[in-house]
N, C-alpha and C positions, 0 to 999 in steps of 0.2 A: 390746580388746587394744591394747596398743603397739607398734604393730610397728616395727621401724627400719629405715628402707631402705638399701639400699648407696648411693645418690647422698647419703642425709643423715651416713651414716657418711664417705661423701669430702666431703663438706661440712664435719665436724667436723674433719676432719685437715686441713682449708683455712685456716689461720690462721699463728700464730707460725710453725710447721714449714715452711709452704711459703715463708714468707717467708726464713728461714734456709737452706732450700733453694737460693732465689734467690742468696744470698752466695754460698754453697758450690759454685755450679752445675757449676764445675769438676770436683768431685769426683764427681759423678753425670752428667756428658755433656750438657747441657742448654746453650742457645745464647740468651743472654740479654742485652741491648743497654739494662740497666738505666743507666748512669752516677750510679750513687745511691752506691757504696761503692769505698774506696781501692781501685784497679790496678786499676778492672774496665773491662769492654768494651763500647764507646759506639759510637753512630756519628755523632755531632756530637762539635766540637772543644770545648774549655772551657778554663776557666783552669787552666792547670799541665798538659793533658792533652799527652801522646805520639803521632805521629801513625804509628799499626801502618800506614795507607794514608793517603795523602792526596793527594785527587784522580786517582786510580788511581795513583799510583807510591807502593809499597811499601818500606817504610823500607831502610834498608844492613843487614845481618847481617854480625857479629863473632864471629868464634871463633880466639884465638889463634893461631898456627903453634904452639908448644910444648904446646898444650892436649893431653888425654887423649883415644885416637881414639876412645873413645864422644861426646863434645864435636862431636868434628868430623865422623862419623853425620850426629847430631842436626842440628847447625850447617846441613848439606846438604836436612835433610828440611825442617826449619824453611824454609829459604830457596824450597824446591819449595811449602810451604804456603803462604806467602806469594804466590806467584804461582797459587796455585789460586783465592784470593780476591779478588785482585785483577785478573788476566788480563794482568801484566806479569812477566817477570823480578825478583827482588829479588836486587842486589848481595850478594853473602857475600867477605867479604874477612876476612886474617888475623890484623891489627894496626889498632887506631884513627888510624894514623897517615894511612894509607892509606884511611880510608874515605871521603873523597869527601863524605861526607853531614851533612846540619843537625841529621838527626836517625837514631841509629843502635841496635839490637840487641844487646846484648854479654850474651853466655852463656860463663860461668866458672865454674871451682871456687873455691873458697873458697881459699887457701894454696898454690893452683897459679895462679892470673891476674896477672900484675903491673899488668893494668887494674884490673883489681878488688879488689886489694891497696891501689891505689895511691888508688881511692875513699875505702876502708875509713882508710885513714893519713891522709886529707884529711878526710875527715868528712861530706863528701856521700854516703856509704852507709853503711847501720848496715846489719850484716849479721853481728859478730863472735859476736852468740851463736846461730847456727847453729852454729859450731864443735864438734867430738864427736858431732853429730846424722846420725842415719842416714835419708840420702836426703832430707832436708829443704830445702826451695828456699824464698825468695824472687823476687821478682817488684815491683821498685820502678823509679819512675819520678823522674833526676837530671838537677838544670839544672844546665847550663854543666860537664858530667861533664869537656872536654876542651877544647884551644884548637880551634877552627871546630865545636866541636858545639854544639849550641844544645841539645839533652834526648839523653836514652838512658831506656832501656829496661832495667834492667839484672838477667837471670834469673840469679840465683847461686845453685849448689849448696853444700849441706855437705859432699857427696862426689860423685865422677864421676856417681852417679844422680841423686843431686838434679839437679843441672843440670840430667840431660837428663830431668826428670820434669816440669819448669819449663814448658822451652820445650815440649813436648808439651803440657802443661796447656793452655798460650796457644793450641794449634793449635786443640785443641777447642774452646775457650770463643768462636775467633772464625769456629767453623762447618766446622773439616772434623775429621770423621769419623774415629774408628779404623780405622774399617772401610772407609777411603778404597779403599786397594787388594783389601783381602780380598771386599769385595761390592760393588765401584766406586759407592759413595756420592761423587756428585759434591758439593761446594762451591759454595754460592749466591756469587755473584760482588758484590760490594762497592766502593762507589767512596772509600769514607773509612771507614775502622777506626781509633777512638781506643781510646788506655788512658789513664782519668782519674789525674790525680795521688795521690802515694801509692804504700804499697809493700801486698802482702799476702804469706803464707809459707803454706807448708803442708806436711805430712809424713805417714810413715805408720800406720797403727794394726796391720797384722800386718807381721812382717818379710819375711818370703819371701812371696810370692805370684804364681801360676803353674798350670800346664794343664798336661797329659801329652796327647800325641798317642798314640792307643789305636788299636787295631781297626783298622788303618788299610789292613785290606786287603776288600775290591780297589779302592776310591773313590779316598782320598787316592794310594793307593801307584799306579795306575793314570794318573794324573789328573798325580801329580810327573811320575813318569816320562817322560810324552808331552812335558808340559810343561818341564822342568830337565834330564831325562835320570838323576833320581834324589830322592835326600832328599839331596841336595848342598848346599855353601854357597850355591848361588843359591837354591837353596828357603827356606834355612834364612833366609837374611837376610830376606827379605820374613816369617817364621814371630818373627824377632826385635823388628821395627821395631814387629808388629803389638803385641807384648807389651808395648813401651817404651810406644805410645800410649796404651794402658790402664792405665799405671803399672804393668804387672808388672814381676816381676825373674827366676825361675825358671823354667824349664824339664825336665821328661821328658820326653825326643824320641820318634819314632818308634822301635819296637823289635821290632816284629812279624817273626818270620825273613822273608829275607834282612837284615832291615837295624839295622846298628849305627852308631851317632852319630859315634862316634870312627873306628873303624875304616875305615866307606865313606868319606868324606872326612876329610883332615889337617887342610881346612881350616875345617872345621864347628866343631871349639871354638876356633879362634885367632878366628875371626869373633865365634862368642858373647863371649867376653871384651874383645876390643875397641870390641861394642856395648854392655858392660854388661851381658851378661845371666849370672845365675848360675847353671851346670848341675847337672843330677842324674841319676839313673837310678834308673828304678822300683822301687818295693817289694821285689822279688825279684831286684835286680840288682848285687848288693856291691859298692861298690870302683869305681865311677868304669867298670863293665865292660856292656856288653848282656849281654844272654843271647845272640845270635846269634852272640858271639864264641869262647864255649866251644867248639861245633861248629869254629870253625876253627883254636883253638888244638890240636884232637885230643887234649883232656882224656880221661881214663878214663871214670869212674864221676863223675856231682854229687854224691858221700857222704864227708861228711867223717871217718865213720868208718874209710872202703877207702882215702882218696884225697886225704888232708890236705895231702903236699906238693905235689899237682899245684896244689891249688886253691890252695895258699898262693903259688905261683910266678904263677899265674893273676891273681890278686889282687894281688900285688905289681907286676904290667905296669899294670894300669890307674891305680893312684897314681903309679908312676915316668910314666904318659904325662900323668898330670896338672900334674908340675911342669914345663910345658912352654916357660913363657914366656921370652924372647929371655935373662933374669937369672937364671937355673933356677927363678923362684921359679911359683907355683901358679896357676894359671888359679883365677880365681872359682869356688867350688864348694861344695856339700852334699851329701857324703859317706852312701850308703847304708851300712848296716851290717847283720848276720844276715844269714838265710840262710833259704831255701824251696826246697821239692823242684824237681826239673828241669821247669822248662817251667811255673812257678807255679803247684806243687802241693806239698800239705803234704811238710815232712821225713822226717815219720817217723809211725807208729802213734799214738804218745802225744806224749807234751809232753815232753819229751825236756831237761828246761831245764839239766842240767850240762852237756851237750851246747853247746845253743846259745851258754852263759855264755864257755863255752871258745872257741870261735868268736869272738864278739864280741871275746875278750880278744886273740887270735891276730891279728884285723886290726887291732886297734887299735896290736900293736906292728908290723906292717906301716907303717901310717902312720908311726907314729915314725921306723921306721927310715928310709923313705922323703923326708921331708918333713926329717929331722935336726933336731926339734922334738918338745916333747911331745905326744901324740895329740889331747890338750883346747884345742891353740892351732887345729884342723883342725876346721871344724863338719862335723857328723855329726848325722846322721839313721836311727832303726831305728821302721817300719812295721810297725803292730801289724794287720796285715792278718789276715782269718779265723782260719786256727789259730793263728796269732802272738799273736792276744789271748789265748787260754788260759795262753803262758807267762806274759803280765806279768799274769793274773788270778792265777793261782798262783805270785805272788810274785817271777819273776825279776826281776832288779836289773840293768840298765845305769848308766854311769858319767854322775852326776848332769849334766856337760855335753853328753852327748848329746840330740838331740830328741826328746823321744816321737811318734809321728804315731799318732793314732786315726784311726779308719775308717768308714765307714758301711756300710751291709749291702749297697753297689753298686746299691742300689734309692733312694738318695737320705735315708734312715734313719740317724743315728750312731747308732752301737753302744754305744760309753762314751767318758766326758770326767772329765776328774780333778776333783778336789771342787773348787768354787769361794774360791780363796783360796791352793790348795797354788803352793808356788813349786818351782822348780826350774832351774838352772841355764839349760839350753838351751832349757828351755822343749816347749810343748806347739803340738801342730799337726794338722790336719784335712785327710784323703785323702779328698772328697768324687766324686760319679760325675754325669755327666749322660749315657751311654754304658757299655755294658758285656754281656761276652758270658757267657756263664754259667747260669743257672736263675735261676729257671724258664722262661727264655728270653731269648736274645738279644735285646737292643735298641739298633737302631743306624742306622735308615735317616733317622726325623725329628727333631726337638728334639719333644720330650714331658715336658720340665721346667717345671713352676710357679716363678714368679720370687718369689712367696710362701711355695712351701714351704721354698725354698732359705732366703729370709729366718730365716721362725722354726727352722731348724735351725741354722745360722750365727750368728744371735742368742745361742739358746741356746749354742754353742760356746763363743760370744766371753764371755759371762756366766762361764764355766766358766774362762777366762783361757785355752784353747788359742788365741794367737794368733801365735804364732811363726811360724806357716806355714801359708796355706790354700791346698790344689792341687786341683784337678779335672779328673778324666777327660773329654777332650771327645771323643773319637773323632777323626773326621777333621778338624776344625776347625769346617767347613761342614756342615749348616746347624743351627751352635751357636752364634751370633753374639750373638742375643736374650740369652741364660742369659750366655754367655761377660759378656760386656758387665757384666751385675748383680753377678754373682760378683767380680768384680776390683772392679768401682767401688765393692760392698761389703766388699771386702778393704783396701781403700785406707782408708778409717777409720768402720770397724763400729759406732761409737758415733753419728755421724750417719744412718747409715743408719735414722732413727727408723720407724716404723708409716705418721707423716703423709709420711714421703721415699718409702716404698715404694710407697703410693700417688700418690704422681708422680710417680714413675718412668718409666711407658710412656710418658706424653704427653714429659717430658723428652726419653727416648731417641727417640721419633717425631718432635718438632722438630728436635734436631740432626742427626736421618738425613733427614727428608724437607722441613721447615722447619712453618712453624704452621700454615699453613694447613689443613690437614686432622690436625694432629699430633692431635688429642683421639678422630679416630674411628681410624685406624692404631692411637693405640694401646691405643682397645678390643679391634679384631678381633686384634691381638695378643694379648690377654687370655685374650678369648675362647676363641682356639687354644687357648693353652697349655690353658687349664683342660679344653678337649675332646679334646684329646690324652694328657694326661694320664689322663685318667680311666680308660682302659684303652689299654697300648701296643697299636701296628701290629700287632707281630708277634703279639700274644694277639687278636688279632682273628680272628672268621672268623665261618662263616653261623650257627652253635650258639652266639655269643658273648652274642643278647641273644633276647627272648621277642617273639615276633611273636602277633599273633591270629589267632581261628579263623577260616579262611577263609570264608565262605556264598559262593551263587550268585552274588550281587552286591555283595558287600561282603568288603573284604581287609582287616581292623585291622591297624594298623602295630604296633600294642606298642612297648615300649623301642626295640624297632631303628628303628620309623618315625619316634618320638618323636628318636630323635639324628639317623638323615639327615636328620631337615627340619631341623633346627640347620644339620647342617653347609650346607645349601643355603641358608638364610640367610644365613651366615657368606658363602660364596660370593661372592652379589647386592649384599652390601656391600663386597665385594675387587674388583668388578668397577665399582660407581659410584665409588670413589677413582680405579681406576686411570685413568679418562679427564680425572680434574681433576691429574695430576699431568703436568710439563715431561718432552720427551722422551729429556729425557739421565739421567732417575731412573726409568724404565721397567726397565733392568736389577737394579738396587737393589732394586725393591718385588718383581720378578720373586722374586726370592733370598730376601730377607729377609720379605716376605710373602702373596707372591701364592700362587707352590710350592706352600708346605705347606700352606694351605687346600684348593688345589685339589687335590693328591694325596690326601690323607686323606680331603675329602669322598669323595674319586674312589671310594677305599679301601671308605668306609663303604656305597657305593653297589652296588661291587660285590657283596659279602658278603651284602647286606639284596638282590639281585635270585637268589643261589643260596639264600638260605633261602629265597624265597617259591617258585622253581623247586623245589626240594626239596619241599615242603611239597605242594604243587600236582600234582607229577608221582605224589604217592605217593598221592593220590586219585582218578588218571588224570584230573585236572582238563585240559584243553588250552591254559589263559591260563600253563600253567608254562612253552612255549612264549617268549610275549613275555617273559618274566622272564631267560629262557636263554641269546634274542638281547640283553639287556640287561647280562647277566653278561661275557659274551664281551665287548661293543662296552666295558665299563668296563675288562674287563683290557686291550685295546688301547692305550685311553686313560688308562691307568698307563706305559708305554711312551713315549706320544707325549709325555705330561710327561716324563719322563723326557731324550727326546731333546731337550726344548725346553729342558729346562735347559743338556744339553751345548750348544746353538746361540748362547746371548747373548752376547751380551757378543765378537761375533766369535771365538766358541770356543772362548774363553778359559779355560772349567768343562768342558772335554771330560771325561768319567770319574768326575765328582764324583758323580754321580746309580746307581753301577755297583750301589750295595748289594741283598743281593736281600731280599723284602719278603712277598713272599705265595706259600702252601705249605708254611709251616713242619709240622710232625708232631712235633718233638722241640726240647728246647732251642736246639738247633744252628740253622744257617742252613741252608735249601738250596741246594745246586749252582745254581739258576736259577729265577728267578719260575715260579709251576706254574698253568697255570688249572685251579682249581678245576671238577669235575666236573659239569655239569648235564646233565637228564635231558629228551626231548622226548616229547610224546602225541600218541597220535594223536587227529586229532579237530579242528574248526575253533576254533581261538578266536577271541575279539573282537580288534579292531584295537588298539594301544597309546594310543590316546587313552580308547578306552570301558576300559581297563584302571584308566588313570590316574585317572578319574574314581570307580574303586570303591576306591583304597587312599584309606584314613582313617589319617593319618599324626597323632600327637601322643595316640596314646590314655595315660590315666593309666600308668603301670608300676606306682604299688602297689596291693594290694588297695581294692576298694571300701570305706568305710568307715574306712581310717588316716587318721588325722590327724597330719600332717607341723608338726612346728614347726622353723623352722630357727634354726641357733644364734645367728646374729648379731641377730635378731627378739626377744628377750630381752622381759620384761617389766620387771624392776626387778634389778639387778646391786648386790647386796650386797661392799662392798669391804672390804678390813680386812688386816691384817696386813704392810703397806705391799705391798698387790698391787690392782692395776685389773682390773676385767675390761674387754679391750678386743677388738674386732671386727677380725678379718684379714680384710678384704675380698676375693673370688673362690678363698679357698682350698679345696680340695676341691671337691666336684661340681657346688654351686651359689650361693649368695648368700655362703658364704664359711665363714669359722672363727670361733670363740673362745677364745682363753689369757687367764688369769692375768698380768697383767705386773709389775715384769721376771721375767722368766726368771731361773733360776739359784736360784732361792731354797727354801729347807730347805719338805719337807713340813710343811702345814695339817691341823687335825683338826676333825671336828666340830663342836668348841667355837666351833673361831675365826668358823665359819658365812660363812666366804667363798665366797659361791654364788650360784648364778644362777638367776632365776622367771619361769616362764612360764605365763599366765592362758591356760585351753584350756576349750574347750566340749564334752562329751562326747555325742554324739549318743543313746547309748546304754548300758547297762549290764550288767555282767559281771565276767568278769576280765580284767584290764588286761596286758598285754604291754606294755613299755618298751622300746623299743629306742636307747640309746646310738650315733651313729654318728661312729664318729671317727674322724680322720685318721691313718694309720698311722704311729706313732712306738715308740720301743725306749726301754728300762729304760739308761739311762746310765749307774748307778749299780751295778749287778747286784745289785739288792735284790728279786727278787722279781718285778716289774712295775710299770706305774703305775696307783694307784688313783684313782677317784673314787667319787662316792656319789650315786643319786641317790633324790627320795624323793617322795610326792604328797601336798600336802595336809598334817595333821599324821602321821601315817601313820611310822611309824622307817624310818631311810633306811636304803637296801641299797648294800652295797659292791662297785661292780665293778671286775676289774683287768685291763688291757689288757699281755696277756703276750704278745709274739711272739717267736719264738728263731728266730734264720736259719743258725743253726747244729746239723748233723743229728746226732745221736747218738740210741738207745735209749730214752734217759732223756728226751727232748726231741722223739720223733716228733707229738706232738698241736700242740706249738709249733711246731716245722718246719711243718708242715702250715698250721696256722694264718696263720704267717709268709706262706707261698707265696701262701694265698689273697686273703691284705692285700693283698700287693705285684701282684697281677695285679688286682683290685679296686679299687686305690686308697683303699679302706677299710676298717673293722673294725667290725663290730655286737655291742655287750653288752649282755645283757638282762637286766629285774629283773620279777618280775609281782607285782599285787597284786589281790589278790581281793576281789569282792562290792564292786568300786568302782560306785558309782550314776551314771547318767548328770544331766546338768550342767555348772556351774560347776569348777573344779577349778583349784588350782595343783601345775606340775610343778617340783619343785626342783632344780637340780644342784651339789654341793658340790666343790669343787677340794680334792683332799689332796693326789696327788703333781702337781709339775712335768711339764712336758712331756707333759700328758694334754689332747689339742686335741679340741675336738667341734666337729662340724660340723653334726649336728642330733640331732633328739629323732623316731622312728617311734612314735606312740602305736595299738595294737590294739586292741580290746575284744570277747571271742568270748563271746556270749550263754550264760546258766545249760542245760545242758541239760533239754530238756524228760523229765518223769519218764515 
């Protein structure tokens, strides 16, 4: 057989990709000191090159006096970066006239700099066809820009974002972190930073892009409050700058009652606006309004049938507060639109769409009147959130320039995407989740996202041309940094984000947070996590969750549960030999961003897997249930004492962050407070915990004896055709990873076209054959039905399976719902096909790609012997 390993599959994505990688590094967070391509960042000098540092003092920084106060932000943070890498002060001054320096920083807009106007008129900076470009920077380096300057540096925007997308780019690329302040990633200190000669640009591939701060109680909201005294402008600025460094632009704030954006602080949107950042307000928040504010405007009824003109007065405050700037004119903004029941729950019974149309139209002459402008000069946005999609499945019509915003099912799943090609005015956009409270349960204490799955969903989005707008639910911010980080860096321009980028990614992002040395194992065990985390959330965790073995006298089988605790206590063993080779000012850092979540979750699995075998143990009056009990107890302890040790780093700084509660659940919902689980004591002597530990046999198989497992990236021979590759997602799903069809986006394959995948298998034995399909849980985008594949053995007629899950509950859709729930707590989907009187042997398995968006992650093959007569 051929098998293909994941180190040969990152092997094959090692070539052209990662080399373009290297160009692009900025776009992906990656700290690279090539000096091989125009403007990039060196640490020896050269001919033409700009000196970012030389010999520890740090060039001048420039930013107008008349510049735009996002400019002058940036201008400050820049200058602070500067001396994070160098360990000096860097001058920020307001005019070239004044700067003192040989060599100097100038960050301008385009038609707002008279420096940089004044290049552009002389011809030492070409920069004019930026012009009209949204958020597009340049980054060129000019001799003899001024009389006493000898070079500059000069970051120029298309518009106030560009600029300040520019000078953040440069922060990154010469080593500090976004996540400078948010998980105190320190900055390797540097005695000479060049930027070689040469200009480079860059811009964005989605328009809006952005994060909602969700769920945000009791962690985040606990954790402000100590800290700012609220979700105030002081919070909020440190929640803005973080966005600027990631190139976002958008925001949904916190909104969870008590708190509204506008309303608690005056000065929360004048800040957004003056850093550049464009606001919004959630799915179910019309009109520039929280939902926390209706309770204090003492509205009636949320029905717009009882209650039209309250809401319409209601609505009409949040546009009038929007045109707020010093010239009446509008703070930067994307305008919710429609309407969801109180407290984001459906409207109404049905689909109610003349209803909603009439709403729609109502704010829309709201804005008019408001803005004294037609409604289509004001970008606007309506969230096709849960029942929201049935009105625009059943045909409702908004006005061609508003945005659509599809959704996914809160489990990381889109729902639907418009056909690839369809245009539309305002365009299309994607409300994705990393975070989210709801069913089948809450999930909200660790990151539990695949940075791969996000990819092939995102991909597929972008395929689709939703790219107007990609926002995701991150909860409290913390600890969503990993997923945060991917998401924006793959929002930033989605077409680079190729197969071989995503497989660079970790090690990328682990250089720039922790530097090279150890970046290639951080960021496995990063990998690692995710995909063990993933595989089933925290909160669906507990002692029933995996299959243990039968006890004997002297021997305890781990089953699936021992088989993962010993992962996770590998995973551990390796969070523990990094931590002693890393400086001790990035101890905080890895604490946050990787030490934590290993150790809590091992902690997690630890617990769970000592009350199943207590359990198990006590119901046989065994007396080693005992040692299991004092084992359960001393883990839940030590979920706490992580806990606390999170609030301790960082001199305090995380008090509150860690508040979520985690174990105990019984229903959707969260509990009041961590609960220890129940365990039971015998009487009777047992062995000591050593003679315990020597009888658990941890790593026994999980499948039946006898399945034969092929996994999907192991392929034997990949039949390609109808301009589609099969190509390997490396770690996605449970274990060695996934397989799609690429690109994405593309019209269903039929039989004929024979785009399929062969796998050579030895069959031990003979019978009937059970196939099990296992794939990655993905939804019908399309609402056609489901998505098919086919699979077939041998010459044998292939069988059609179709991967239907509906997360949406109705009557007609109870087997789907159901289905749905067990995907998304599973992290997978099994379809099966059998065929009979197969002989044991030789055998190939074939699997046929018909619909899009049908990912396998492996093949379970059974074979249950002829009954005997």
């Amino acid at each position: 057989m051929n098998f293909v390993s994941v180190a040969g599959v990152r092997q094959a994505l090692s070539g052209r990709g990662r080399l373009a990688l290297l160009v692009l590094l900025s776009t992906f967070g990656a700290t690279a000191w090539a000096c091989t391509t125009p403007a990039s960042v060196c640490e020896r000098d050269g001919a033409g090159s700009f000196g970012l540092v030389r010999a520890g003092q740090p060039a001048a920084v420039i930013v107008e006096a008349g510049a735009d106060p996002a400019l002058r932000h940036v201008g400050r943070s820049f200058a602070a970066d500067l001396e994070r890498v160098s360990g000096r002060p860097a001058a920020l001054r307001d005019n070239v006239q004044s700067a003192a320096a040989r060599e100097v920083v100038l960050i301008g807009q385009l038609g707002r700099s008279p420096a940089v106007d004044g290049l552009l008129k002389s011809g030492k900076l070409k920069a004019a066809d930026l012009k009209g470009q949204w958020e597009a920077f340049r980054q060129a380096v000019v001799d003899k820009p001024f009389p006493g300057v000898d070079r500059a540096l000069v970051i120029v925007g298309s518009d106030r974002r560009g600029a300040v997308f520019g000078a953040y780019d440069l922060s990154a690329r010469i080593g500090v972190s976004p996540w400078q302040w948010w998980a105190d990633v320190p900055a390797a200190r540097r005695a000479d930073v060049f930027v070689t000669a040469g200009a480079r640009d860059d811009r964005p591939g989605v328009k809006y892009r952005g994060i909602f701060i969700n769920d945000e109680a009791p962690a985040l909201s606990t954790w402000a409050g100590t800290k700012f005294g609220g979700t105030n402008a002081a919070f909020y600025e440190h929640v803005f700058e973080l966005l600027l460094r990631m190139k976002a632009n958008y925001l949904w704030p916190a909104m969870w009652p008590p708190r509204a954006f506008n309303a608690d602080d005056p000065k929360n949107m004048v800040l957004a606006d003056e850093m550049g950042i464009v606001m919004g307000t959630s799915h179910h928040e019309p009109l520039m309004r929280a939902h926390d504010e209706w309770a204090r405007f003492k509205g009636k009824a949320w029905d717009y049938t009882k209650n039209a003109e309250q809401l319409r007065e209601f609505w009409r405050g949040g546009i009038q507060r929007m045109m707020g700037r010093p010239d009446g004119s509008a703070f930067d903004s994307l305008v919710t639109i429609g309407m969801r029941g109180d407290g984001d729950e459906p409207m109404s019974e049905g689909t109610a769409i003349g209803l909603l149309e009439g709403i729609v139209k109502d704010q829309r002459q709201i804005i008019a009147d408001v803005t004294k402008q037609p409604a289509d000069k004001t970008p606007q946005m309506w969230a096709l959130y849960k029942e929201v999609q049935d009105y625009y499945d059943k045909g409702m019509k908004v006005p061609d320039d508003v945005l659509l915003l599809f959704c996914d099912d809160n489990w990381g799943q889109i729902r639907r995407l418009p056909q690839p090609g369809a245009k539309r005015l305002g365009g299309y956009g994607i409300y994705y989740h990393f975070d989210y409270v709801g069913g089948p349960r809450n999930y909200k204490w660790l990151n539990t996202n695949q940075i791969e799955k996000t990819w092939q969903q995102m991909n597929l989005a972008h395929a689709h041309g939703a790219d107007a707008l990609w926002i995701v639910n991150v909860g409290d911010i913390k600890p969503m940094e990993y997923p945060i980080s991917f998401f924006l860096d793959m929002a930033w321009q989605p077409e680079r984000m190729t197969l071989a980028q995503l497989a660079a990614y970790p090690k990328d992002w682990a250089t720039l947070t922790f530097g090279a040395a150890q970046a290639a194992e951080i960021a496995d065990i990063v990998t690692r996590y995710s995909q063990y985390a993933a595989r089933r959330k925290p909160e669906l965790v507990d002692e029933r969750s995996f299959a243990l073995g039968t006890a004997t006298a002297d021997a305890l089988p781990g089953g699936d549960f021992g088989r993962r605790v010993a992962e996770w206590e590998a995973l551990e063993a390796r969070v523990a030999h990094v931590k002693v080779t890393l400086r001790p000012e990035q101890r905080d850092a890895y604490f946050q961003l990787v030490e934590h979540p290993v150790l809590a979750l091992a902690n997690l699995y630890r617990l769970y897997y000592a009350v199943a075998w207590n359990r198990q143990l006590a119901k046989a009056g065994d007396p080693r249930a005992n040692v299991f009990a004092e084992r359960a107890e001393a883990a839940f302890a030590r979920d706490q004492a992580l806990s606390d040790q999170y609030h301790t780093i960082a001199n305090g700084k995380w008090a509150g962050m860690m508040l979520q509660t985690h174990i105990g659940y019984t229903s959707w919902q969260q509990p009041d407070r961590n609960t220890m689980p129940a365990v039971q004591r015998v009487t009777g002597t047992a062995p000591d915990a050593a003679a315990v530990d020597q009888q658990l046999a941890r790593g026994a198989a999980p499948l039946p004896s006898g399945t034969v497992v092929l996994e999907a990236p192991q392929f034997s021979r990949a039949v390609n055709g109808r301009g589609l590759t099969w190509a390997p997602i490396p770690n996605l799903g449970q274990s060695l990873g996934a397989v799609a069809a690429l690109p994405q986006g593309r019209p269903a394959t039929t039989l004929a076209d024979g785009v399929r995948l062969e796998y050579d298998v030895e069959l031990p034995s003979g019978g009937e054959l059970n196939l099990a399909a296992v794939m990655v849980p993905t939804l019908d985008t399309r609402s056609a039905g489901g998505l098919r594949l086919a699979v077939g053995l041998d010459d044998l007629p292939p069988q059609e399976l179709k991967l239907s899950l509906q997360p949406t509950p109705g009557a007609e859709r109870r087997r789907e719902e159901r289905d749905w729930a067990r995907a998304v707590i599973d992290n997978q989907f099994k379809l099966s096909a059998r065929f009979a009187d197969v002989k044991p042997g030789r055998h190939v398995v074939k699997v046929w790609r018909l619909d899009d968006n049908a990912v396998l992650q492996r093949l379970e093959l059974g074979v249950e012997a002829p009954a005997t007569p």
